[in-house]
NUNU-866426 format. One record per residue (C-alpha): x, y, z; residue in one letter. Coordinates in Angstrom, 3 decimals, decimal comma, padded with zeros to 6 digits. Each point is the difference from the previous one (the first is absolute). Example, Ala and Ser with C-alpha at 12.3 -4.5 7.8 and 13.67 -1.06 7.14 Angstrom:
REM residues 2
R        X        Y        Z resn
R  012,300 -004,500  007,800    a
R  001,370  003,440 -000,660    s
REM end
This chain:
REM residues 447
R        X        Y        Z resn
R -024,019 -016,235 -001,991    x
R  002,556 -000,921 -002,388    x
R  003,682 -002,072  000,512    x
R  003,147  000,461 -000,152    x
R -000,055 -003,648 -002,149    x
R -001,760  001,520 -002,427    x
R  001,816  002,676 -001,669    x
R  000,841 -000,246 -003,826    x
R  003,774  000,683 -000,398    x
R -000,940  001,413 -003,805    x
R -001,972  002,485  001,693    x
R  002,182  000,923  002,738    x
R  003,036  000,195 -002,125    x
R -001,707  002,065 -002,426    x
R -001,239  002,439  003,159    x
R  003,802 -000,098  001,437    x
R  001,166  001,030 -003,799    x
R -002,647  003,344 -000,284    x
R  002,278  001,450  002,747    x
R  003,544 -001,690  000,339    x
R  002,355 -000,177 -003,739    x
R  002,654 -002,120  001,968    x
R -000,377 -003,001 -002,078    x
R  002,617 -001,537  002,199    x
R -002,465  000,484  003,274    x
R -002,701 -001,114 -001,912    x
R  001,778 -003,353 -001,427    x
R  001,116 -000,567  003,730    x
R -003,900  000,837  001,100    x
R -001,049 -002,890 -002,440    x
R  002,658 -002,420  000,663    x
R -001,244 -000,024  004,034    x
R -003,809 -000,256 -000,836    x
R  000,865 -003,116 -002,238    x
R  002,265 -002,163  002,302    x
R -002,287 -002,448  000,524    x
R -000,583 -001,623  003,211    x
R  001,017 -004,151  001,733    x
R -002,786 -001,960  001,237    x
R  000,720 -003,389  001,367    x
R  003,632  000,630 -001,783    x
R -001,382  000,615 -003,437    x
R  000,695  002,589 -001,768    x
R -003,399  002,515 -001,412    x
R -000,220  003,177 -002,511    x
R -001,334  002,604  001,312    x
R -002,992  001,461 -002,462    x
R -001,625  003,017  002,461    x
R  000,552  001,237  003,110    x
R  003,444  001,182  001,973    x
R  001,603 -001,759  002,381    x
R -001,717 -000,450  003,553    x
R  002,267  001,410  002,853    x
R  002,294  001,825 -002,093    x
R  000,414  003,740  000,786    x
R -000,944  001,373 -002,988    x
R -003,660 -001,505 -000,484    x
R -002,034  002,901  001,638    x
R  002,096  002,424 -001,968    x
R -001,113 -002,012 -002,879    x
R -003,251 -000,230  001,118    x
R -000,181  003,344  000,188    x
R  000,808  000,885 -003,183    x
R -002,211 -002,128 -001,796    x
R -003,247  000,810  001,595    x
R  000,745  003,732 -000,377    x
R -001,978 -000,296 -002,806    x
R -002,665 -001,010  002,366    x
R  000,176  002,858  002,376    x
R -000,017  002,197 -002,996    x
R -003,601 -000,937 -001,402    x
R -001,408 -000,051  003,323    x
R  001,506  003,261  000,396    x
R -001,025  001,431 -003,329    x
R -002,853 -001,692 -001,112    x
R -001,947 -001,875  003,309    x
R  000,046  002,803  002,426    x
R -001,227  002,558 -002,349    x
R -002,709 -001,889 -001,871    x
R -001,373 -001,317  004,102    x
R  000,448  002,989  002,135    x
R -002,640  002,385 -000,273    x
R -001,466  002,469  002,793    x
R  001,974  001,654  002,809    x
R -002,120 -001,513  002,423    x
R -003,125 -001,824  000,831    x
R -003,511  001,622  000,564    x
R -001,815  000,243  002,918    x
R -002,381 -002,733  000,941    x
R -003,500  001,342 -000,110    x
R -001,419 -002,596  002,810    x
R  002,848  001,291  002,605    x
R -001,191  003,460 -000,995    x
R -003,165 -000,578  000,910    x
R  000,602 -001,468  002,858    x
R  002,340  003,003  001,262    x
R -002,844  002,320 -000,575    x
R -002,178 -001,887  001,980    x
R  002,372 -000,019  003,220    x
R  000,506  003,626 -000,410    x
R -003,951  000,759 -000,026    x
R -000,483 -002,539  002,905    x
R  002,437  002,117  001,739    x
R -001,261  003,283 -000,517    x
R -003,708 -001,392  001,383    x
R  002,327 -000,956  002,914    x
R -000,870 -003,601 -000,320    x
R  003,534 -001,355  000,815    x
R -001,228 -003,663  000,391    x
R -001,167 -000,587 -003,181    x
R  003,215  002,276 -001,551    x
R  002,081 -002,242  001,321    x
R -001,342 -003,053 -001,511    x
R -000,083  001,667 -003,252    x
R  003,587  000,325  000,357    x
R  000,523 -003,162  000,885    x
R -001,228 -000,582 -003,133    x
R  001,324  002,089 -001,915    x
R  003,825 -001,345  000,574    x
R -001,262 -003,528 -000,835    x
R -000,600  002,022 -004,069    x
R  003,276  001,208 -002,071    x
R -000,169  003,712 -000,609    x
R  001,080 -000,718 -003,164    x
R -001,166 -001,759 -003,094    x
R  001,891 -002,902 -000,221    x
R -001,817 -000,898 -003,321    x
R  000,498  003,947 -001,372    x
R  000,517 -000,712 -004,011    x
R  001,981  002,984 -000,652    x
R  002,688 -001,543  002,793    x
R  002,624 -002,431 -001,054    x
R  003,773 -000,503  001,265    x
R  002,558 -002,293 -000,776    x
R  002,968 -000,193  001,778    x
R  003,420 -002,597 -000,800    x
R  003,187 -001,020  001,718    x
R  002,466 -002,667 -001,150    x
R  002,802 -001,342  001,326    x
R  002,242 -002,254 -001,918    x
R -002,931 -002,375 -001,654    x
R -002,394  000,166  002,272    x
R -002,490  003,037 -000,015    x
R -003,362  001,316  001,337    x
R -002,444  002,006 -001,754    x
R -002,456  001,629  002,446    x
R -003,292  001,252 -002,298    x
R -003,305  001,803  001,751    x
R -003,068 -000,743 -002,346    x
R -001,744 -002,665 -000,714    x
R  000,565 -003,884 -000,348    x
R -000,402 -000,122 -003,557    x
R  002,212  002,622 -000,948    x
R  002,612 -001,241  001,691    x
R -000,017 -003,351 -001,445    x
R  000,241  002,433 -003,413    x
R  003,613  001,131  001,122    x
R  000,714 -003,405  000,781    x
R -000,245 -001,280 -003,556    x
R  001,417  003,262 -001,319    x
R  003,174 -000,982  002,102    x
R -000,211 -003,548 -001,176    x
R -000,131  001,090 -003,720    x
R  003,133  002,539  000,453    x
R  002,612 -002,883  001,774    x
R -001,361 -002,875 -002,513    x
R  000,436  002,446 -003,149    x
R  002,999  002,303  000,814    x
R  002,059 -001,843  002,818    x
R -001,607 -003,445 -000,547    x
R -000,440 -000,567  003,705    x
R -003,219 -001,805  001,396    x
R -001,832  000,878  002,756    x
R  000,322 -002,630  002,957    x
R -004,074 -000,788  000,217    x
R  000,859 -001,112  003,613    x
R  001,353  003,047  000,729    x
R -001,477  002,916 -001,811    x
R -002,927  000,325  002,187    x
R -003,244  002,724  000,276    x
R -000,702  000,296  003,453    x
R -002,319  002,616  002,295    x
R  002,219  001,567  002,157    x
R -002,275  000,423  002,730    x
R -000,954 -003,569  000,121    x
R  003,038 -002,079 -001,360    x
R  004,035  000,871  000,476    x
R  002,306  000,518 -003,032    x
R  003,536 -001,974  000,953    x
R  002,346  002,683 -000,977    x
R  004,213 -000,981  000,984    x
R -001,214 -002,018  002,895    x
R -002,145  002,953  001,275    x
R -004,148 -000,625 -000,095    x
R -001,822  003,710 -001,285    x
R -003,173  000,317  000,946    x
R -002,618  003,299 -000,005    x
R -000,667  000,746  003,489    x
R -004,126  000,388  001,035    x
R -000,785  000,645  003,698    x
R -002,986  001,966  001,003    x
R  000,641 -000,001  003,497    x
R  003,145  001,726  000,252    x
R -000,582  003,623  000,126    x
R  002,793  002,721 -000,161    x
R  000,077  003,070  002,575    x
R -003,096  001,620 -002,380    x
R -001,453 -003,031  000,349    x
R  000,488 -000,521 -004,162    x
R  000,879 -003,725 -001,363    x
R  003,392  000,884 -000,653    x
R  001,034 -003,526 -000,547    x
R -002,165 -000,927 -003,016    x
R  001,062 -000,783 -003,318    x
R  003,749  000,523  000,536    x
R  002,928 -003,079 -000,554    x
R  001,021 -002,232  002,593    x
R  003,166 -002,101  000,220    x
R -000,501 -003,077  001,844    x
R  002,083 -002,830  000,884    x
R -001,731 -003,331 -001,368    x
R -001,006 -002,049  002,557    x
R  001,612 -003,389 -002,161    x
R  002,984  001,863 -000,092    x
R -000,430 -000,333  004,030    x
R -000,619 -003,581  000,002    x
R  002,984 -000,805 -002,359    x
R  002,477  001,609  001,943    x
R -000,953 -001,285  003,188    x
R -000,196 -003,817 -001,826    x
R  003,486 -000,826 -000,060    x
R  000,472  000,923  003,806    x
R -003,273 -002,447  000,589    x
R -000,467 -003,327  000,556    x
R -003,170 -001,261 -000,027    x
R -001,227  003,620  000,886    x
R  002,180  000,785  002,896    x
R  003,248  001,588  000,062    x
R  003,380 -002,391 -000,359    x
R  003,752  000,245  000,209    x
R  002,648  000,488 -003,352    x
R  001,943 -002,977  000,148    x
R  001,580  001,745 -002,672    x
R  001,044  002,751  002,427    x
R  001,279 -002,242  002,956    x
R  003,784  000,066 -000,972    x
R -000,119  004,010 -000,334    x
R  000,873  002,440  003,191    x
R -002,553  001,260  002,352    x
R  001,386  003,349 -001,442    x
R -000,730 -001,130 -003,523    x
R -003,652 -001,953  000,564    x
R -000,778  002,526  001,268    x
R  000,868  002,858 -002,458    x
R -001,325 -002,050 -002,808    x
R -003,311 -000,342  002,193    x
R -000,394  004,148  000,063    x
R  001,704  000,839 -003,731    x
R -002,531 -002,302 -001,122    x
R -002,888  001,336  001,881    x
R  001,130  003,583 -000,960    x
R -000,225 -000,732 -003,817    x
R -003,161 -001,148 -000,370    x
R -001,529  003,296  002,273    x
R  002,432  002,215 -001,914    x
R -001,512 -000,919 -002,971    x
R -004,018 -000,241  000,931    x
R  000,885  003,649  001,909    x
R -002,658  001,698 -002,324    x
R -002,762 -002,515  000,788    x
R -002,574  001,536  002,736    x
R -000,460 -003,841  001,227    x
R  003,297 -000,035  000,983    x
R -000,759 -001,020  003,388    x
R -001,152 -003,748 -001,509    x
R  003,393 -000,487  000,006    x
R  000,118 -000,326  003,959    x
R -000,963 -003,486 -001,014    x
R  002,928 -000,465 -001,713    x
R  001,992  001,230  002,627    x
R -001,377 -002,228  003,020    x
R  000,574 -002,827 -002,676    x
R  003,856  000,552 -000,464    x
R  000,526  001,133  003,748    x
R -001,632 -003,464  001,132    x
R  002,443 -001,831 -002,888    x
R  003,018  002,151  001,117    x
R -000,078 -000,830  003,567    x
R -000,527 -003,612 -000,986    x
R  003,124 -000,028 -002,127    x
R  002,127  001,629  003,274    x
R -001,344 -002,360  002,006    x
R  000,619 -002,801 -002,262    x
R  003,138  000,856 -000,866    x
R  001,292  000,954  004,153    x
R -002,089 -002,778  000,970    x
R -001,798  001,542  002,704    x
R -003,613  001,482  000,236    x
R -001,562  002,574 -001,899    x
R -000,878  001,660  003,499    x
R  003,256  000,080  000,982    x
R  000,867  001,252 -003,697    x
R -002,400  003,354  000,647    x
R  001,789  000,109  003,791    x
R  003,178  000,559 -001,538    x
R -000,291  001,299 -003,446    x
R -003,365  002,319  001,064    x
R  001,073  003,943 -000,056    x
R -002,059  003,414  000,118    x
R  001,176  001,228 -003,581    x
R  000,198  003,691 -000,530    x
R -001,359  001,127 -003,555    x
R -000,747  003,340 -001,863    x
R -003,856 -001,033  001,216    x
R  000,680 -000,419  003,481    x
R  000,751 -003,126  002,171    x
R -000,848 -003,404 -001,159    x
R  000,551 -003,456  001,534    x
R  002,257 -002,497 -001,818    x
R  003,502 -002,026 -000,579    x
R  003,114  000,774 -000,032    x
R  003,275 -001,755 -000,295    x
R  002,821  001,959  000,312    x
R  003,946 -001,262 -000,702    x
R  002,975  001,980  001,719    x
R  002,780  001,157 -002,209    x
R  003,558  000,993  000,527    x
R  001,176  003,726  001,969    x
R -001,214  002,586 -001,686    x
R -002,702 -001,520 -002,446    x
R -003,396 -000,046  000,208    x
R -002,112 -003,198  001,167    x
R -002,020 -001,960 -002,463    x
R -003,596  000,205  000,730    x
R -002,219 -002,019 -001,797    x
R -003,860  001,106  000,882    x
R -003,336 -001,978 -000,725    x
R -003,127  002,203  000,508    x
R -000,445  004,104 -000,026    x
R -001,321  000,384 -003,360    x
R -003,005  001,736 -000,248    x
R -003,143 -000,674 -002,397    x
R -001,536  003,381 -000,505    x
R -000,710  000,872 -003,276    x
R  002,813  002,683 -001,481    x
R -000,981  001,597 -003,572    x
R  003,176  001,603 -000,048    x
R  002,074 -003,492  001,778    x
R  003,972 -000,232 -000,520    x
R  002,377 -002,358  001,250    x
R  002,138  002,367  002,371    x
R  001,651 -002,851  002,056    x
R  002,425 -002,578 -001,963    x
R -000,236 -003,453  000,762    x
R  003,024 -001,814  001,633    x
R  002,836 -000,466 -002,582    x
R  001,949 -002,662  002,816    x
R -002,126 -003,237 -000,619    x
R  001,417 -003,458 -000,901    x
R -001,559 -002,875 -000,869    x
R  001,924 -001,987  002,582    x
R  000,990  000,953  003,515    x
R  004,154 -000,446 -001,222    x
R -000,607  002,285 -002,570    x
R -001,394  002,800  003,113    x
R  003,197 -000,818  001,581    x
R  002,028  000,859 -003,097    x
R -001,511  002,929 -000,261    x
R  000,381  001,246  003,214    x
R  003,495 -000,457  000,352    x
R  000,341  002,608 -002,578    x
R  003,114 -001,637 -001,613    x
R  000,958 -000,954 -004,365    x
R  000,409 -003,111  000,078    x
R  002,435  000,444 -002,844    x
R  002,714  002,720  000,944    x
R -001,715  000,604  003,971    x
R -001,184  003,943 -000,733    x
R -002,678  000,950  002,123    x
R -000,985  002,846 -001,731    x
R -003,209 -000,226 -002,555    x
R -000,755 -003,660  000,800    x
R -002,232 -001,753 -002,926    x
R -001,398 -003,143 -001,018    x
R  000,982 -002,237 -003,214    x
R -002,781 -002,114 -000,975    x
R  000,204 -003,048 -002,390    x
R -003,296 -000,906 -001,407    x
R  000,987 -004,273  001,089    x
R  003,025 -001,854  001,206    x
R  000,008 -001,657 -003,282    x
R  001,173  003,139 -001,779    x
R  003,202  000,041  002,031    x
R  000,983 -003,141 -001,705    x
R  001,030  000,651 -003,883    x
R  001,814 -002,157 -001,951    x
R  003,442  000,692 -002,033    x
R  003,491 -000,292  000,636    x
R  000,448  003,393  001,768    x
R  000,228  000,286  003,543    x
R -003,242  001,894  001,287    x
R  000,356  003,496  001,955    x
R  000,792  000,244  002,896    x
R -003,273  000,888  001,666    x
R -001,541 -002,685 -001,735    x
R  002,565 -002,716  001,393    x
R -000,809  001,651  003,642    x
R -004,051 -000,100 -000,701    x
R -000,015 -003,163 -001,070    x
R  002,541 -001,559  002,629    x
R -002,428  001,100  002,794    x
R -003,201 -000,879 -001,730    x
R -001,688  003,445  000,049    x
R -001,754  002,197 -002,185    x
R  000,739  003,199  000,991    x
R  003,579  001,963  000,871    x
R  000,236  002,726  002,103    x
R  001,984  002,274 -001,717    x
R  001,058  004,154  000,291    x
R -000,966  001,816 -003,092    x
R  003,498  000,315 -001,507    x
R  000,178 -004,282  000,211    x
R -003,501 -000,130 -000,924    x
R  000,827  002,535 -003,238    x
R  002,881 -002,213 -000,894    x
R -001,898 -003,326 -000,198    x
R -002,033  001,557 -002,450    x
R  002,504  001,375 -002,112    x
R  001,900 -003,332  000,332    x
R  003,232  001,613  001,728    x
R -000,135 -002,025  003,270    x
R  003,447 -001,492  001,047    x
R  000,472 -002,303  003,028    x
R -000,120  002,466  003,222    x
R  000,159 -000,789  003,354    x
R -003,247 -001,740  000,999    x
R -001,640  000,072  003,517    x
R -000,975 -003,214  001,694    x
R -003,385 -000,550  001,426    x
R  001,236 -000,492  003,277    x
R  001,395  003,685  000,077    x
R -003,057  001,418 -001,746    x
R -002,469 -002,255  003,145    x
R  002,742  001,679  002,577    x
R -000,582  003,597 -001,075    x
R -003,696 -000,215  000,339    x
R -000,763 -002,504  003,224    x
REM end
């Protein structure tokens, strides 16, 4: 496991320069990797590395451990692979001669039992000499190399890889990282996912073969569980958002179920997904707590009037659901918590996408429903300006702000609902004064 702090700029530069002769690119390329950095407003150098957050550090990344993939590639693989496929085990063979000539005496019994045994033994040879495979994946810096054969040759292509990055991309291994690991007793942490070798003698497919046996399981990690449930915990049992209190119903809730969705989205390949049920009770139990916090009322009387029979592509399921009635013609907002199923999907994709009307504050909800600029009063493509903090709104010099910012700032609020055409003009600086709507008109149109 290498870093993305770690990467020589001579090196990388010199990589960037084997394919690109834009010696403009390349001076702008250097320039960015040696801005330096502020830490408790003082000024550093940067020596190695490229800067965290910015877009174009995996692309960098990528580049400069090509050199990696490359000798794996070319010189790993080819010098540890060997055999097409392991040889059978001798003792199972044995053993499946002696349940064939128990059955042929008719002594079914004792056939059986031999079976028994005989699934307990791998057909194959899992210490077959003339078998070795090595497989590798990487994305950005971190990477997985999965080898079959022994414990001591695998601690060989460790040090091989720690010679290649120290001598030709002067990268260290992290020690705390780079781990050796049996598969089919330990997990590998792989982007958040634990791979394991899955071993179960008991579960038979239609022929009654171990079909299960020695492939690779995704699993969610059962700390990556606990974490996620933490921050909706106190003291081990499940607690409003204060944070949350000020929102909608609409909007706690919606950020409840996007939230929810996410994290199973993204552990969809994991057969465990079901341990995420946990999970779910966890942020149901903190969900209804914030309503009821919030409406001041009980959670009971939360489920009595929030509680719906949902209708997904699995079938029903029971739920929330907080729906908010628009104007003639348009379509209510429905916010939903609940519906999303945890079976495993190989082949998962996001179909659904998740509500694009959600405001941090229940004025904002308003805003948007009434549909209206708040600049010029369009109501067709409604959109939301964003300013990172009030603060920003406020720049000194002589000039006169824009307009939008004089209307932003006047009312205290970091966002402007806008039509595209307003919305393009801010950006592009053309914004004259227009007629603005008043609050009052945009609350009328909507309650």
């Amino acid at each position: 496991m290498v870093s993305f702090d770690s990467l020589d700029h001579s090196i990388l530069l010199d990589t960037l320069k084997e394919k690109i002769k834009d010696n403009r690119f390349l001076r702008l390329i250097e320039n960015l990797l040696k801005t330096g950095y502020l830490e408790e407003w003082r000024y550093n150098i940067t020596l190695s590395g490229s800067p965290q957050g910015a877009i174009l550090s995996p692309i960098l990344a990528n580049i400069y451990l090509d050199k990696f993939d490359k000798f794996v590639e070319n010189e790993l693989i080819p010098k540890y692979n060997r055999g097409k496929g392991r040889r059978p085990n001798p003792e199972w063979q044995r053993l499946q001669g002696q349940v064939q000539r128990l059955k042929k005496k008719g002594l079914l019994i004792e056939a059986h039992t031999a079976r028994r045994l005989m699934q307990q033994v791998p057909s194959l040879d899992p210490f077959d000499p003339n078998y070795r495979h090595l497989r590798y994946i990487r994305y950005a810096d971190d990477w997985l190399i999965g080898f079959s054969g022994p414990h001591e040759e695998a601690e060989e292509i460790k040090r091989e890889i720690g010679t290649f990055l120290r001598e030709n991309l002067k990268l260290e291994l992290s020690e705390t990282k780079t781990l050796i690991s049996h598969a089919r007793m330990e997990a590998a942490r792989f982007l958040g996912y634990d791979i394991v070798v899955l071993n179960n003698n008991q579960r038979l497919d239609r022929r009654g073969h171990r079909s299960i046996n020695g492939q690779i399981g995704l699993r969610v990690p059962s700390d990556v569980v606990k974490s996620k449930s933490a921050r909706f915990l106190l003291h081990g049992k499940p607690i409003h958002r204060a944070e949350l209190v000020h929102d909608s119903v609409f909007s706690i809730v919606a950020h409840y179920q996007q939230e929810f969705r996410g994290i199973v989205e993204y552990y969809r390949l994991a057969y465990n997904l079901h341990q995420l049920n946990r999970l779910k009770w966890v942020m149901e139990r903190s969900l209804v707590q914030t309503l009821a916090h919030k409406l001041r009322i009980s959670v009971r009387t939360i489920y009595r009037h929030y509680q719906t029979t949902l209708q997904t592509r699995n079938g029903l399921c029971v739920g929330l659901q907080v729906t908010v009635e628009r104007g003639e013609g348009q379509k209510p907002l429905i916010a939903n918590w609940g519906g999303i199923s945890l079976s495993r999907n190989m082949k998962a994709v996001l179909n659904d996408s998740p509500l694009q009307i959600i405001g941090p504050r229940t004025e904002l909800e308003r805003r948007l429903l009434a549909n209206t600029c708040e600049l010029c009063g369009s109501q067709e493509n409604v959109q939301v300006h964003h300013v990172r903090a009030l603060k920003d709104l406020q720049k000194k010099g002589k000039t006169p702000p824009p307009y939008w910012v004089q209307i932003m700032a006047a009312r205290q609020r970091k966002t402007l609902v806008v039509c595209q055409q307003c919305h393009m003009d801010i950006h592009a600086g053309h914004i004259t004064q227009r007629t603005t709507i008043d609050m009052e008109t945009l609350e009328s149109q909507v309650l």
